[in-house]
C-alpha positions in Angstrom: -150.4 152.5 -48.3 -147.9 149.3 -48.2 -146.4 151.6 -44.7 -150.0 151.7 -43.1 -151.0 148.6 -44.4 -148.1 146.7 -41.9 -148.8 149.2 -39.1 -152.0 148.6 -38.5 -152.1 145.0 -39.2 -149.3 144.5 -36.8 -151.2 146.7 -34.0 -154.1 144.7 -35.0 -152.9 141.1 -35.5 -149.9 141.4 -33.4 -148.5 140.0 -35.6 -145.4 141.6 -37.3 -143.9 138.9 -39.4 -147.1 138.7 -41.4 -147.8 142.7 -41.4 -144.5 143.0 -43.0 -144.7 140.8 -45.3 -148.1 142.0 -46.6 -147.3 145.3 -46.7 -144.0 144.6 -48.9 -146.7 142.5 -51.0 -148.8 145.4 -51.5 -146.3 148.0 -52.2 -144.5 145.5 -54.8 -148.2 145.5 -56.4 -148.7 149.2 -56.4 -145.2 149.1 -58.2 -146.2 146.8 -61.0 -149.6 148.2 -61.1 -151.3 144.9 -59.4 -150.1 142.7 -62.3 -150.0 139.2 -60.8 -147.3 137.9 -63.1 -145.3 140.9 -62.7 -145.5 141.1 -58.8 -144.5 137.5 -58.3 -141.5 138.5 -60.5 -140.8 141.9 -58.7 -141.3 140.1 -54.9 -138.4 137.6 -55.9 -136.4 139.9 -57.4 -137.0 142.3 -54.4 -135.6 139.3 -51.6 -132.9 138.0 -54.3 -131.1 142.0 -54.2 -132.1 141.7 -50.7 -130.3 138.8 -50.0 -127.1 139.7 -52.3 -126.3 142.7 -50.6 -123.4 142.8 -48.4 -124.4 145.2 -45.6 -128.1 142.9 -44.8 -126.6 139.8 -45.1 -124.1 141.3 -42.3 -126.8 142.6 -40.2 -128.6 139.4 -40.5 -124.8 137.7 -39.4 -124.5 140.2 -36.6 -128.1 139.5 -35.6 -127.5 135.2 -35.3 -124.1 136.0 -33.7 -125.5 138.2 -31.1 -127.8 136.0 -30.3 -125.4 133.2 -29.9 -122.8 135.3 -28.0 -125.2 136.7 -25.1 -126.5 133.2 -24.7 -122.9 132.0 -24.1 -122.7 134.9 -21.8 -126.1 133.9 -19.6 -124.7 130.4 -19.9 -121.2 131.4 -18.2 -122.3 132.4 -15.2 -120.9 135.9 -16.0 -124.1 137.7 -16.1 -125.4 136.4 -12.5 -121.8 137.0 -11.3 -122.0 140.6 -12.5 -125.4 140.7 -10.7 -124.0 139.1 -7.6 -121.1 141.7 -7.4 -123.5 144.3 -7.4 -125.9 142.8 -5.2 -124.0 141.1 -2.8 -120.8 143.6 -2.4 -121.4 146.7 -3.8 -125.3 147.2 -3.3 -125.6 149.5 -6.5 -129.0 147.4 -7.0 -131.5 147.5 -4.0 -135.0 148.1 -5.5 -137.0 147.9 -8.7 -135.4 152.1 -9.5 -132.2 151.0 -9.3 -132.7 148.0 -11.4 -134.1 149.7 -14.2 -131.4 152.8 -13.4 -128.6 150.2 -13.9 -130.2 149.6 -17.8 -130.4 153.4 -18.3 -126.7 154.1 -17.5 -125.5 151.2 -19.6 -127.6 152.5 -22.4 -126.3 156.0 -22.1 -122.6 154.9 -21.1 -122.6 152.0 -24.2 -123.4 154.5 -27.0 -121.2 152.8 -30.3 -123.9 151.1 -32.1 -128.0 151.2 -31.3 -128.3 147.6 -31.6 -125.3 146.7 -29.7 -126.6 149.1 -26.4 -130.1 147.8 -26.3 -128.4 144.4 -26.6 -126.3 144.3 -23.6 -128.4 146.7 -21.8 -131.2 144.5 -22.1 -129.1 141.4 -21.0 -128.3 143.0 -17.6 -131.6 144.3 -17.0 -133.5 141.1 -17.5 -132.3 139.4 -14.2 -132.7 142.4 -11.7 -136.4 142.5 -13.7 -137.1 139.0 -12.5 -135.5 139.5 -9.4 -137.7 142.3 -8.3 -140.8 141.5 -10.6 -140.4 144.0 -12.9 -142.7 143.8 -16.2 -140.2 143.7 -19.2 -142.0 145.8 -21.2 -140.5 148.3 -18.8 -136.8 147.1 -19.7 -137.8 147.6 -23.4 -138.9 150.8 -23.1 -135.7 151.7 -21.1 -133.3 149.9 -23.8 -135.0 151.4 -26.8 -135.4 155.2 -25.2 -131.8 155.3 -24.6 -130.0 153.4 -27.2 -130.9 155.3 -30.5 -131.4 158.7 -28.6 -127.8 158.7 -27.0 -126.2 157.2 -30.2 -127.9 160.2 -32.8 -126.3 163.0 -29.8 -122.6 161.0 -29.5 -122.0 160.5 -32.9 -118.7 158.9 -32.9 -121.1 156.0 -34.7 -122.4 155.1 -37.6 -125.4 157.7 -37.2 -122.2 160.2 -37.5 -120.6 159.0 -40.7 -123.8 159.1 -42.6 -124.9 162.3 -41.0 -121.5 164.4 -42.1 -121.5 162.6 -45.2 -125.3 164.1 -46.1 -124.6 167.0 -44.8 -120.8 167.4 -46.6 -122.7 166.7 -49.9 -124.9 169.6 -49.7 -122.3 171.9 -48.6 -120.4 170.6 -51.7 -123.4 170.8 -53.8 -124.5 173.9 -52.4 -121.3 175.9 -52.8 -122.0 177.0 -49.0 -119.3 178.6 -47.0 -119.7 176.4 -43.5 -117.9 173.3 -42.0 -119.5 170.5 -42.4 -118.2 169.3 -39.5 -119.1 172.2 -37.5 -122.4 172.3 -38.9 -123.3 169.0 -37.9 -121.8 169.3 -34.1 -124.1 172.1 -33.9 -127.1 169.9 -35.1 -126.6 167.6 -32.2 -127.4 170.7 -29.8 -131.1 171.2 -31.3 -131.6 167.2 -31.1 -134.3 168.4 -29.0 -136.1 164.7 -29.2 -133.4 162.6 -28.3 -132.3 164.8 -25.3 -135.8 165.1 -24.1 -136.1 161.2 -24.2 -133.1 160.6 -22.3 -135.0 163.3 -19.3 -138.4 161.6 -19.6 -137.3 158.1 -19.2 -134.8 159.3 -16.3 -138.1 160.8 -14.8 -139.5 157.1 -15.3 -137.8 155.4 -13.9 -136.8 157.5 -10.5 -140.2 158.8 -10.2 -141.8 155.4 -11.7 -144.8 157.4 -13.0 -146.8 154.4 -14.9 -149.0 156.3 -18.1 -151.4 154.6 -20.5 -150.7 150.5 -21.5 -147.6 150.8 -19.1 -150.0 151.0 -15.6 -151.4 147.7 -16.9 -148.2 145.9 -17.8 -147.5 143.0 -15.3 -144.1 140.9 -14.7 -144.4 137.6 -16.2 -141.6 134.8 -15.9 -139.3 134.3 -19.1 -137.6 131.0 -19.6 -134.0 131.3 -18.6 -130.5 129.5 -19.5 -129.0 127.7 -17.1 -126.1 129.1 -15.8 -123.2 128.1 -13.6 -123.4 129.7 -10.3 -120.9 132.1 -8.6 -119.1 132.7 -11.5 -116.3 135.7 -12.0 -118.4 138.7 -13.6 -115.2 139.2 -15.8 -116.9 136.0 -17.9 -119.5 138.8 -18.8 -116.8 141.9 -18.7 -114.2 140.3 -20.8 -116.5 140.0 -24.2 -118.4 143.1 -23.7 -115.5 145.2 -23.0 -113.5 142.9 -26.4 -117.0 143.7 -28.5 -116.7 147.7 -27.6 -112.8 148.1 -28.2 -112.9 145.7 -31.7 -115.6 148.3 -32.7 -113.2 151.5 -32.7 -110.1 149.2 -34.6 -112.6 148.1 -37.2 -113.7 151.6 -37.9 -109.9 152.3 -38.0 -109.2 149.3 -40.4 -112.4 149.9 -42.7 -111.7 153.1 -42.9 -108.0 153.2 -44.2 -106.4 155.1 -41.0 -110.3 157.6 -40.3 -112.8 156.2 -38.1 -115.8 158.4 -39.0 -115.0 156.6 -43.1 -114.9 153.3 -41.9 -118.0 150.9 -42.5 -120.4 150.3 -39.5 -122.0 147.2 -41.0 -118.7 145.3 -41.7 -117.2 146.8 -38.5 -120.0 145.5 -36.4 -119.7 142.0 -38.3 -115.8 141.2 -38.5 -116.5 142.5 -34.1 -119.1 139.8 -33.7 -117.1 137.1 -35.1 -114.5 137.9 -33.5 -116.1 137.9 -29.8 -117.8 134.7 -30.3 -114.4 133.0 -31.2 -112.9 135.0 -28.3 -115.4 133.2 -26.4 -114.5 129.7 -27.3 -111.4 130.4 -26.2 -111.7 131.8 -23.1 -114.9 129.7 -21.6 -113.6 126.1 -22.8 -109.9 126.9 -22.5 -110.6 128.4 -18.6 -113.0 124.9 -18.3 -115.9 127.5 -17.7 -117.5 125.1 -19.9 -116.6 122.5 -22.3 -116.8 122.3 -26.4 -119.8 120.2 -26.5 -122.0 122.8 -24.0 -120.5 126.0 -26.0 -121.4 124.5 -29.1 -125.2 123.6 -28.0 -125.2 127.4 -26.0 -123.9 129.0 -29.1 -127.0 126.9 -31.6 -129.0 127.7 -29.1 -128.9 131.4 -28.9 -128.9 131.6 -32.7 -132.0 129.8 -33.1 -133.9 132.0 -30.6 -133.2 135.1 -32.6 -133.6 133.3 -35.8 -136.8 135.1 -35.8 -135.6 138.5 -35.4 -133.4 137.9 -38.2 -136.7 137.3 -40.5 -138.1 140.0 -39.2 -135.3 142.5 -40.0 -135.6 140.9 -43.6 -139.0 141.8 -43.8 -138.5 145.1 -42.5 -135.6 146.2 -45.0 -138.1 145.0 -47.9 -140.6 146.7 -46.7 -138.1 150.2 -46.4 -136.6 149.3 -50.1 -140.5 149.6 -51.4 -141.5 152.6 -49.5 -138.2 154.2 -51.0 -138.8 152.9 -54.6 -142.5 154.4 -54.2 -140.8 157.7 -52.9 -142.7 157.7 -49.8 -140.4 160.0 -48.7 -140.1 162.3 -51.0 -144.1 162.5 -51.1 -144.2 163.7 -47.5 -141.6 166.3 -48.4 -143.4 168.0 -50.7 -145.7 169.1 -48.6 -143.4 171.3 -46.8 -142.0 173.4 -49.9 -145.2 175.6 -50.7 -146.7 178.3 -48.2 -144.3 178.2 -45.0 -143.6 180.3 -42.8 -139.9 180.6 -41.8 -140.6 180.6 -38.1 -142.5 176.6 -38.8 -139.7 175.4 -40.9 -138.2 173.5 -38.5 -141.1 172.5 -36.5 -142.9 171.3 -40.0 -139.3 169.2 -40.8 -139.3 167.9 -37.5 -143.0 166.3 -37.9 -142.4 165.3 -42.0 -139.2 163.3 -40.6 -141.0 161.8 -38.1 -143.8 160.8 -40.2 -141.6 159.3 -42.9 -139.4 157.4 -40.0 -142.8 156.2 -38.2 -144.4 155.0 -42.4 -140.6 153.3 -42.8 -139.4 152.3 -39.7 -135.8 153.6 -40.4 -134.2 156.3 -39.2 -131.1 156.1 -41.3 -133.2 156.3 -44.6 -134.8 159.3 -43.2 -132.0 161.1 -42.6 -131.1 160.0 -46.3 -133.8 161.9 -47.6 -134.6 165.0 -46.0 -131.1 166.0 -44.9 -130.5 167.3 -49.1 -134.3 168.5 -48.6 -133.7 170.2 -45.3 -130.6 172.4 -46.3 -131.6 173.7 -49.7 -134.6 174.8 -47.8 -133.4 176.7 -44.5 -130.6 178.3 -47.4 -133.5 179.5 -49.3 -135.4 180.6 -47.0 -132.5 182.3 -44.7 -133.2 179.7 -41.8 -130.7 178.7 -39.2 -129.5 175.3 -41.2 -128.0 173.7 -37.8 -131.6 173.7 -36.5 -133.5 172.8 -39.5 -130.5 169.5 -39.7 -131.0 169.1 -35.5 -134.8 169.0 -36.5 -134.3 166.3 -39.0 -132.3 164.0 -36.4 -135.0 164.5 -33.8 -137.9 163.4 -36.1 -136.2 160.7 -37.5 -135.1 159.0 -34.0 -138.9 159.8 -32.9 -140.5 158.0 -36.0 -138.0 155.4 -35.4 -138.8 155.3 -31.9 -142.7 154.8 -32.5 -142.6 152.8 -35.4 -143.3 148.7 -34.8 -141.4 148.3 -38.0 -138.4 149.9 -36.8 -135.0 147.7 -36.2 -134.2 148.8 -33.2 -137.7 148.6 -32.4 -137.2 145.2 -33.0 -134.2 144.4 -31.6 -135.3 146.0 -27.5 -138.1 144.3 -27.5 -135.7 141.0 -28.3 -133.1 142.1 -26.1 -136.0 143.1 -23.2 -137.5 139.5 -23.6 -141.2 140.8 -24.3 -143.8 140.9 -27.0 -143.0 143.6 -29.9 -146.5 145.2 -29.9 -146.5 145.4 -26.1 -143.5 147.6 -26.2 -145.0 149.2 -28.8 -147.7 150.3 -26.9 -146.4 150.7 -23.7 -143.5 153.2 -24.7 -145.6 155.2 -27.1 -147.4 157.8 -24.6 -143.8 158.3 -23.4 -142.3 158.9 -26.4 -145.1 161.7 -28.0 -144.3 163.6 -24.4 -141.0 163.9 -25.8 -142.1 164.7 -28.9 -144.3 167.6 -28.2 -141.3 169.3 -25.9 -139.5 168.8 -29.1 -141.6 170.4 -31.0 -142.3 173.3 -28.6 -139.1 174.0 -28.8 -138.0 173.7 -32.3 -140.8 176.6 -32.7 -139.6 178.4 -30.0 -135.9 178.1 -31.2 -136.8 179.1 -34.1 -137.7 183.2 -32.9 -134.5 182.9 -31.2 -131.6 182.2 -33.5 -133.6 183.5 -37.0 
């Protein structure tokens, strides 16, 4: 109900702050069993555990600092001398396909964290897109199709760590004689939504086939910082390139010596931090710009994603509710009585999807039908490596969908366009991909049994 409840009245209202909100108000009622007393208690209770835990408040932190860090970017002139370089001598860009193209190979080349892909993705898409008119909700759909899809089939990430850590567990649990290393490479070669995402959007954009909401999406100008001109593209470069290497030695750091241990959150944090200082340095100590102008630029950016920061707050409420009512777990059960073997995965595939579209994460997904999954294709003799692959690909496809989802969020942000208009552009693309998925996880399923 409190799941529905904010997808609907965000489709609806188009409104998302507000849908959140009320469905994390209506799921803390169901909880306390509509007491009014006792949900005004469990609401504060709920933000105040939100608020004190360490991984949010760094996502929030990474969030602000993102915002102020690509705004520093725009505001160096490093973005439109990237752009110019390409333009001017190389001539990778010369129509609206290649513009969007450029975005796609970032996104696919840029594949350490979701958020971090869609991010700079989006901020070198955006000028090509108002250089040749092209409606952002095209650059969303771009960002979001390849950032989450590339990172769950490269999983030198945080989607890695957590996904060899569930599926270690089991093993351990399980007493099962397979690597759960292994086990989990295999996975990534039945994450038959993710790789079918990455085909349809390439198909988009070369062959710029326009289906549903998307043929009636139209360019409109965004406000833009003011940047110096003819600026050295290594302005833009020299942070990105900082962001992606500070990554990897936080990993290393976090995780004593072993990247796949080390904490994503903190990793992406201590990264941000570190990049915005780096650009302090480097713009007012090269005179790019002086302390006064980075200051204002770096406030500046922060405020505008202030926003997205609430949002996200509202959106990990609403997943900490839909977990305490074990939404997940619910869906699940559907799955264990009166299945045939050859649907197993197919059925997992659609359950994860359904419970990452009703939460909006991924991640928690994975959380929960990864220890359902295994015990499953072990009892009922099914290839486990496609039963795990199938849990991957719903949960990136729920995710995907899902107007609640982060990284939902967080392209539209980085695409400059209305959350509910990518929503609605990107979904017929997305369920193509979805029913290949599926097709195949049936399909697969007579073939390795």
């Amino acid at each position: 109900m409190p799941s529905l409840l904010a997808i609907f009245l965000a489709l609806y209202s188009k409104n998302v702050l507000l849908s959140l909100f009320s469905g994390t108000i209506l799921g803390v009622m169901v909880l306390n069993d509509f007491a009014l007393i006792s949900t005004l208690e469990g609401t504060i209770d709920l933000f105040t555990k939100l608020l004190s835990t360490p991984w949010i408040l760094k996502t929030l932190g990474f969030v602000i600092l993102v915002g102020s860090i690509m705004a520093l970017i725009e505001r160096s002139g490093g973005v439109s001398g990237f752009i110019n370089y390409i333009l001017n001598k190389k001539e990778f860009v010369k129509s609206p396909r290649s513009a969007l193209m450029i975005s796609y190979i970032l996104g696919v080349v840029i594949f350490i964290e979701t958020s971090i892909t869609a991010l700079i993705s989006g901020a070198v898409g955006k000028p090509f897109c108002d250089k040749y008119k092209i409606p952002h909700e095209k650059l969303a759909f771009v960002c979001d199709s390849t950032s989450a899809p590339i990172g769950s089939l490269v999983i030198i990430n945080g989607y890695g760590v957590l996904l060899l850590g569930l599926i270690t567990t089991q093993i351990s649990q399980g007493n099962l004689q397979i690597e759960a290393l292994s086990t989990l490479l295999d996975a990534i070669l039945f994450n038959f939504y993710s790789i079918s995402a990455l085909i349809v959007t390439f198909l988009f954009i070369w062959f710029d086939f326009n289906i549903g909401p998307m043929k009636e999406a139209s360019y409109v100008k965004r406000e833009n910082i003011v940047v110096h001109k003819n600026q050295s593209m290594y302005l833009m470069i020299a942070p990105i390139s900082l962001m992606l290497i500070l990554i990897f030695v936080f990993l290393y750091i976090t995780g004593d010596g072993d990247i796949l241990k080390g904490s994503g959150s903190s990793s992406i944090f201590y990264t941000m931090i570190a990049t915005w200082l780096f650009t302090l340095f480097y713009y007012v100590g090269s005179k790019n710009m002086n302390f006064k102008e980075w200051s204002v630029t770096s406030f500046y950016g922060a405020k505008k994603l202030f926003m997205v920061s609430m949002i996200l707050v509202f959106a990990f409420s609403i997943g900490s509710v839909t977990s305490e009512l074990k939404t997940g777990q619910y869906l699940a059960s559907f799955a264990s009585e009166n299945l045939n073997v050859i649907f197993l995965a197919g059925i997992l595939f659609l359950l994860s999807s359904l419970m990452s579209f009703s939460t909006g994460t991924s991640w928690g997904t994975f959380s929960i039908m990864i220890p359902v999954a295994i015990p499953m294709a072990v009892g009922m003799d099914a290839n486990i490596s496609l039963c795990i692959g199938a849990v991957i690909s719903g949960g990136i496809f729920g995710d995907h969908c899902s107007p609640i989802s982060d990284t939902t969020i967080i392209s539209s942000m980085a695409a400059d366009c209305e959350i509910i208009d990518h929503v609605k552009t990107q979904l017929p693309y997305a369920l193509i991909s979805g029913v290949i998925a599926f097709i195949l996880f049936v399909v697969f399923s007579f073939l390795v049994q």
